[in-house]
Residue frames as a rotation matrix with the C-alpha (Angstrom) as fourth column:
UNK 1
0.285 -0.094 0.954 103.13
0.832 0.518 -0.197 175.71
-0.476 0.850 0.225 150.77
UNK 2
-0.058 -0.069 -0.996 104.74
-0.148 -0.986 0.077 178.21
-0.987 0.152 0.047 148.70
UNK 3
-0.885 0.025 0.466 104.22
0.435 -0.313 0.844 177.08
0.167 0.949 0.266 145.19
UNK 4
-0.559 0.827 0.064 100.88
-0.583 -0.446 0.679 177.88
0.590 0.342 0.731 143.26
UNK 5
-0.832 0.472 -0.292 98.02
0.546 0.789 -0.280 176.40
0.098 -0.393 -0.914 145.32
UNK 6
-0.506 0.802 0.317 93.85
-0.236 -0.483 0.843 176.86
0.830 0.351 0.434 145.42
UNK 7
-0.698 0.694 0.176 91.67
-0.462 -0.249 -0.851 177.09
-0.547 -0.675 0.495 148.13
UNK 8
-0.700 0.604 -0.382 89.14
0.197 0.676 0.710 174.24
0.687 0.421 -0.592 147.95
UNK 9
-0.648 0.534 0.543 85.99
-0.606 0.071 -0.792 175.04
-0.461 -0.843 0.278 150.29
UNK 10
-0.588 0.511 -0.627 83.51
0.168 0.835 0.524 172.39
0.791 0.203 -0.577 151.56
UNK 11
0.314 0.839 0.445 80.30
-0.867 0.061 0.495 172.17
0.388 -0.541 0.746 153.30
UNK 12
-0.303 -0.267 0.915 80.86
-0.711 0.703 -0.030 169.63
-0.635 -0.659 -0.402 156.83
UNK 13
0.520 0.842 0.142 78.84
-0.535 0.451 -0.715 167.62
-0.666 0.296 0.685 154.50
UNK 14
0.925 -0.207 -0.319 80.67
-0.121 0.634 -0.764 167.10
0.360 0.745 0.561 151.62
UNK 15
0.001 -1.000 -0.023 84.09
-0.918 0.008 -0.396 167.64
0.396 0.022 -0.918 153.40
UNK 16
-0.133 -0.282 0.950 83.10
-0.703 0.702 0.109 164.24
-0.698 -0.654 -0.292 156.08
UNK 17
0.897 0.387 0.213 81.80
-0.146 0.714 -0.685 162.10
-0.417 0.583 0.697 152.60
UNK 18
0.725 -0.682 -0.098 85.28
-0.402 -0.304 -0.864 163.56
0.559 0.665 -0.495 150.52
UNK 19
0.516 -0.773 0.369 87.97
-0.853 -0.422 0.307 164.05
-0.082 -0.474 -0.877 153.22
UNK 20
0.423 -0.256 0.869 88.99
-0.062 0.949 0.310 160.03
-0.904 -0.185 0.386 153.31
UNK 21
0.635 -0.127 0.762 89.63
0.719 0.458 -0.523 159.99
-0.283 0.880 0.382 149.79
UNK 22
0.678 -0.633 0.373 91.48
-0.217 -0.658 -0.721 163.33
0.702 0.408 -0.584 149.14
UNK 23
0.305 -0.797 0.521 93.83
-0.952 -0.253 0.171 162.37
-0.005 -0.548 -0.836 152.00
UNK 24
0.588 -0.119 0.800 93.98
0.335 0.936 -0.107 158.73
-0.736 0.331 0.590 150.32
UNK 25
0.591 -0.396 0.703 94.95
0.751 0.588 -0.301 159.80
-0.294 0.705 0.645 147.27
UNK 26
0.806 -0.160 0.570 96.60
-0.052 -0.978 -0.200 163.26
0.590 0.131 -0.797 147.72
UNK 27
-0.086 -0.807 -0.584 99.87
0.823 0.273 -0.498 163.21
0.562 -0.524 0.641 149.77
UNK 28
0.703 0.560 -0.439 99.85
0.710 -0.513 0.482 165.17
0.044 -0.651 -0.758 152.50
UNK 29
-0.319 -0.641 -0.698 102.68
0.498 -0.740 0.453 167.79
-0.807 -0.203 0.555 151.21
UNK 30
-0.788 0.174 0.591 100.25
0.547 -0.245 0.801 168.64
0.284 0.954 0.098 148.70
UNK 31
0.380 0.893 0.243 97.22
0.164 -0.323 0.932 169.55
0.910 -0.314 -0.269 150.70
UNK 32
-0.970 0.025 -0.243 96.63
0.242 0.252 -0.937 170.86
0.038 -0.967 -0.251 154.26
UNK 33
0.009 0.971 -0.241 93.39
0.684 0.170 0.709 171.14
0.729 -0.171 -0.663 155.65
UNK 34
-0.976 -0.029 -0.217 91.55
0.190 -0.604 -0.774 174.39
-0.109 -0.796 0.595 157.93
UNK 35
-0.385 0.921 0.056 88.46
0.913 0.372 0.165 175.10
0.131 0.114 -0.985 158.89
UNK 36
-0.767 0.301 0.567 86.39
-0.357 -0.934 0.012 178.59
0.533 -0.193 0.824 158.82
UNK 37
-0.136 0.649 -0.749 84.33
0.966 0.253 0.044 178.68
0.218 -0.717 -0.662 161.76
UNK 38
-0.092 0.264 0.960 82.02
-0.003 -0.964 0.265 181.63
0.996 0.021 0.089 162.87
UNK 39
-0.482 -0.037 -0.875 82.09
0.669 0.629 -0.395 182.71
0.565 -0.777 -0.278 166.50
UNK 40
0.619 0.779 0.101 80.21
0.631 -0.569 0.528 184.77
0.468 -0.263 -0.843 168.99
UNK 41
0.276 -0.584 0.764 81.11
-0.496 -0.767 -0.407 187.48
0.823 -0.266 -0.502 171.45
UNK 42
-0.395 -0.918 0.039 82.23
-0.393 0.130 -0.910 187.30
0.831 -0.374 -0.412 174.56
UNK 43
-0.093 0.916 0.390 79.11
-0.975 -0.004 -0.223 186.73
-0.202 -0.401 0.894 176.01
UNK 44
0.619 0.389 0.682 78.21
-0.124 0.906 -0.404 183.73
-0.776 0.165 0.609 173.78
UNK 45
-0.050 -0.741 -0.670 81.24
-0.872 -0.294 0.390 182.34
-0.486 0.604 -0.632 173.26
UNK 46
0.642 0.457 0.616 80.20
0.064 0.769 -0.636 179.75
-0.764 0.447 0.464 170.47
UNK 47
-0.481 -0.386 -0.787 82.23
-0.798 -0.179 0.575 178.83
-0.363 0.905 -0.222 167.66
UNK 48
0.427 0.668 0.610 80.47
0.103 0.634 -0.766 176.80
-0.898 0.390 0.202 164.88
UNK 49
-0.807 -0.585 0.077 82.69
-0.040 0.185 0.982 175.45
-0.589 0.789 -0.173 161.87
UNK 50
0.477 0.853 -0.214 80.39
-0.306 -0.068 -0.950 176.33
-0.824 0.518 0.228 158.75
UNK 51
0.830 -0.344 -0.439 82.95
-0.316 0.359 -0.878 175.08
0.460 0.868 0.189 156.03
UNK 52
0.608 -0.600 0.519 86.40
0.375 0.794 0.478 172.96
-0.699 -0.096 0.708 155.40
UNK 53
0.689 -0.303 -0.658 89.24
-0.699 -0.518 -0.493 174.34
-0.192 0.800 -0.569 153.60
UNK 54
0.431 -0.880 0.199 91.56
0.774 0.474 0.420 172.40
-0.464 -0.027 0.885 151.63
UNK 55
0.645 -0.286 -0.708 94.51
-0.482 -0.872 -0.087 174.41
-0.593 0.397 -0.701 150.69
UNK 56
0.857 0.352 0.378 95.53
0.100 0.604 -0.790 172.42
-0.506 0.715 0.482 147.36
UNK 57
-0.436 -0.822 -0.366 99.16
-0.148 -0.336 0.930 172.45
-0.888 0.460 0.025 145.14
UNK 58
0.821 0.473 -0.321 97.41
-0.312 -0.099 -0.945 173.55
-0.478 0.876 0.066 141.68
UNK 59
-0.695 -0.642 0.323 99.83
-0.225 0.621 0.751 170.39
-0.683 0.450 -0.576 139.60
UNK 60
-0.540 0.188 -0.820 98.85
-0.731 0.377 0.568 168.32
0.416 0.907 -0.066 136.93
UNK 61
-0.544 0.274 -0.793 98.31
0.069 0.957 0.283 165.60
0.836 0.099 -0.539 139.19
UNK 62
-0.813 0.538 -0.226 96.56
0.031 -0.347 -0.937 167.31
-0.582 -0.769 0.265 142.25
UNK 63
-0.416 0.585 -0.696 94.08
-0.839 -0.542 0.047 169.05
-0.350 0.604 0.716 139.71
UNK 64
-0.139 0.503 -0.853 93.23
-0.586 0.653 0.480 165.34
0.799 0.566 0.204 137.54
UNK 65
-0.726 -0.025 -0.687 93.12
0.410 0.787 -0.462 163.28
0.552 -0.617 -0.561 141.07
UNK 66
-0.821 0.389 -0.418 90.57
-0.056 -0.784 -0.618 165.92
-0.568 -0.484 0.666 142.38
UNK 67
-0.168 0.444 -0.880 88.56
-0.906 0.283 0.316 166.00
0.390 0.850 0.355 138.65
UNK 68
-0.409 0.444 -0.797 88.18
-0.484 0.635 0.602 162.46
0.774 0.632 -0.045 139.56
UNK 69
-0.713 0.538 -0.449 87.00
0.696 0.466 -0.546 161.88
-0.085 -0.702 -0.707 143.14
UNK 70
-0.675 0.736 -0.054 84.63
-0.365 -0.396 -0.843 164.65
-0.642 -0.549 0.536 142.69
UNK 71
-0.486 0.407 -0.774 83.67
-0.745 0.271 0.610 163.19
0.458 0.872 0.171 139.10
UNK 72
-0.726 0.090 -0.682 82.94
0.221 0.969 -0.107 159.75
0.651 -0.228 -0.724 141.18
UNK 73
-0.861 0.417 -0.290 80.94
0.206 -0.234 -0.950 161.90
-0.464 -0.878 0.116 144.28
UNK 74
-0.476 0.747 -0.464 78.62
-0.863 -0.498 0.083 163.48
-0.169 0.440 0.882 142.00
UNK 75
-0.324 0.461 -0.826 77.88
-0.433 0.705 0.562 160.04
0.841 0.540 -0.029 140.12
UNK 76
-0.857 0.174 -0.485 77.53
0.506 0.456 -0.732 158.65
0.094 -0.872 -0.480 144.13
UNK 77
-0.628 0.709 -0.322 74.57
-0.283 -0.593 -0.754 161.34
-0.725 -0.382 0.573 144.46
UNK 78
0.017 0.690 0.724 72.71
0.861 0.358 -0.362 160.07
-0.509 0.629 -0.587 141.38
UNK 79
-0.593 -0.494 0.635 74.21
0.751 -0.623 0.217 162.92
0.289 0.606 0.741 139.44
UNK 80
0.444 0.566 -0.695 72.92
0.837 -0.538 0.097 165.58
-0.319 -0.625 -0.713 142.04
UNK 81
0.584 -0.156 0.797 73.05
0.290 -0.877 -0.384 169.21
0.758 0.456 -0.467 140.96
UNK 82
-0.429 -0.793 -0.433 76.32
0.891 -0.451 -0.057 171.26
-0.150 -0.410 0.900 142.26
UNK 83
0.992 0.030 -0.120 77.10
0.041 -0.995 0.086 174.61
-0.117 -0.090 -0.989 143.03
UNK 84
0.042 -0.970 -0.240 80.73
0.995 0.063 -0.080 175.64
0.093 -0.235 0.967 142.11
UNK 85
0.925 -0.089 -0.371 81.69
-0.059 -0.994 0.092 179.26
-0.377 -0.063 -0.924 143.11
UNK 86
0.229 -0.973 0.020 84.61
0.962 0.229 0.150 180.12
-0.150 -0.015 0.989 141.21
UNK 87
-0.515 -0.344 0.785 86.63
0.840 -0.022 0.542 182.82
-0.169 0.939 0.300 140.53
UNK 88
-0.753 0.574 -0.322 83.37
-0.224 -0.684 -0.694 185.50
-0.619 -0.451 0.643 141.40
UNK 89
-0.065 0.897 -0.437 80.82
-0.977 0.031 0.209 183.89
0.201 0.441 0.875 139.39
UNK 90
-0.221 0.431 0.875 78.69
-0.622 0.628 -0.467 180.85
-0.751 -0.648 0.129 140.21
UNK 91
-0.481 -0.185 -0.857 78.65
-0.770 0.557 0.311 177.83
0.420 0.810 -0.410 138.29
UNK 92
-0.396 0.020 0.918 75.66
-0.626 0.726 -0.286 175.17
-0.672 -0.688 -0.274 138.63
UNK 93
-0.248 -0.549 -0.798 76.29
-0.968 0.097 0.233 172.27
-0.051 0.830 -0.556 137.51
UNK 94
0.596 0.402 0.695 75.36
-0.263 0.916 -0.305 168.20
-0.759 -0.001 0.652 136.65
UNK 95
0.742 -0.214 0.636 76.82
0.289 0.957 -0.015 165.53
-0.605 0.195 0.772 135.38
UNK 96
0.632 -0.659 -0.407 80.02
-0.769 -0.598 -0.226 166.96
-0.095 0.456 -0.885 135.07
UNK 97
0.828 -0.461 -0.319 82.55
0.431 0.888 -0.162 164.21
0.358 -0.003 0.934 133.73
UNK 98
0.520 -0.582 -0.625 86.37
0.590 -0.285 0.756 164.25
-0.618 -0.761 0.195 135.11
UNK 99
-0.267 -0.232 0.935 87.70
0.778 -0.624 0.067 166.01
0.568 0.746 0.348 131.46
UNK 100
0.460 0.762 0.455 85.17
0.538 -0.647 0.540 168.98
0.707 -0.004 -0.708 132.61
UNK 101
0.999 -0.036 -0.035 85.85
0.014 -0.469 0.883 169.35
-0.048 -0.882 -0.468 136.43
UNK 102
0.205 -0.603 0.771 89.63
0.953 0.302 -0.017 169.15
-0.222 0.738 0.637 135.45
UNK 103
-0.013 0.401 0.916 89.12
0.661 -0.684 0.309 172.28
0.751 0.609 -0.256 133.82
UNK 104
0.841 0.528 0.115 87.73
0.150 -0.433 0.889 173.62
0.519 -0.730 -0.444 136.64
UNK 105
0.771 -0.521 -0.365 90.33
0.440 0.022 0.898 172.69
-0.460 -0.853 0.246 139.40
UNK 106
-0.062 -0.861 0.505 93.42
0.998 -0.040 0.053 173.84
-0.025 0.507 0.861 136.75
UNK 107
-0.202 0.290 0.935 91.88
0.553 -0.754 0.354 177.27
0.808 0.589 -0.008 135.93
UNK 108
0.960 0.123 -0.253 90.99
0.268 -0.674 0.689 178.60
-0.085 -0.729 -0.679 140.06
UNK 109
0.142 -0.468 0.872 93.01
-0.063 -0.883 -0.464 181.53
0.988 0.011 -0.155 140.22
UNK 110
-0.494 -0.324 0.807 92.20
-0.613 -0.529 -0.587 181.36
0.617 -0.785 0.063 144.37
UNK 111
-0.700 0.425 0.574 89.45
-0.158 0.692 -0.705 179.52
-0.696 -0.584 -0.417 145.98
UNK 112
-0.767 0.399 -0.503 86.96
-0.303 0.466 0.831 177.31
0.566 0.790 -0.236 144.57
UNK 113
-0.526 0.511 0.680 83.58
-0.519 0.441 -0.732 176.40
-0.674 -0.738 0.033 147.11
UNK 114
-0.538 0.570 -0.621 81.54
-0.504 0.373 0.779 173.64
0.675 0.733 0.087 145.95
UNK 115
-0.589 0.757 0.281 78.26
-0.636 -0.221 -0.739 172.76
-0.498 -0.615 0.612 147.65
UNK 116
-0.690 0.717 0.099 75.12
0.707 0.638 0.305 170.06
0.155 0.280 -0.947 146.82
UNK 117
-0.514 0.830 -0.217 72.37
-0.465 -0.056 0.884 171.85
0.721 0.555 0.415 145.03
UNK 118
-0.709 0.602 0.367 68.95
0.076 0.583 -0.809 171.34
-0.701 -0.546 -0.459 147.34
């Protein structure tokens, strides 16, 4: 992608609850998908995916179609407390509405990790 575009990270969690829907309602020259995955040495070679990346076209309509499946995920948790890293500072959040998160997805400069709050 070479316009403007954000780094979305996800937790395996939220990316296997999300992924169906952002690749419903996103087109798929808007988004690809990669995964960050820690591995061992040569010894113990393990490799263990610890997050999901979408890499995102920061539009009008990426940014408000985003704002509103996560607006809908949260309300699926019984308005469960987020984590949003943006940006270098940490942002945690509830019952954000899709106006709010919006905001959010328009304004990342680079990458954006959100995470469920234990």
């Amino acid at each position: 992608m070479t316009k403007s575009v954000f780094i979305l990270n996800l937790s395996k969690e939220a990316f296997s609850e999300l992924r169906p829907y952002i690749e419903e309602a996103i087109s798929a020259d808007c988004r690809t998908i990669m995964t960050k995955a820690r591995t061992g040495d040569s010894v113990n070679t393990v490799s263990v995916i610890t997050a999901y990346l979408f890499e995102l076209l920061q539009n009008k309509e990426v940014c408000y179609t985003m704002a509103a499946i996560f607006a809908a995920w949260v309300r699926s948790k019984n308005n469960k407390s987020i984590t949003i890293k943006k940006d270098g500072y940490t942002i945690e959040a509830k019952n954000l509405n899709e106006k709010q998160l919006y905001k959010i997805f328009s304004e990342t400069k680079t990458e954006l990790k959100i995470e469920e709050k234990d």
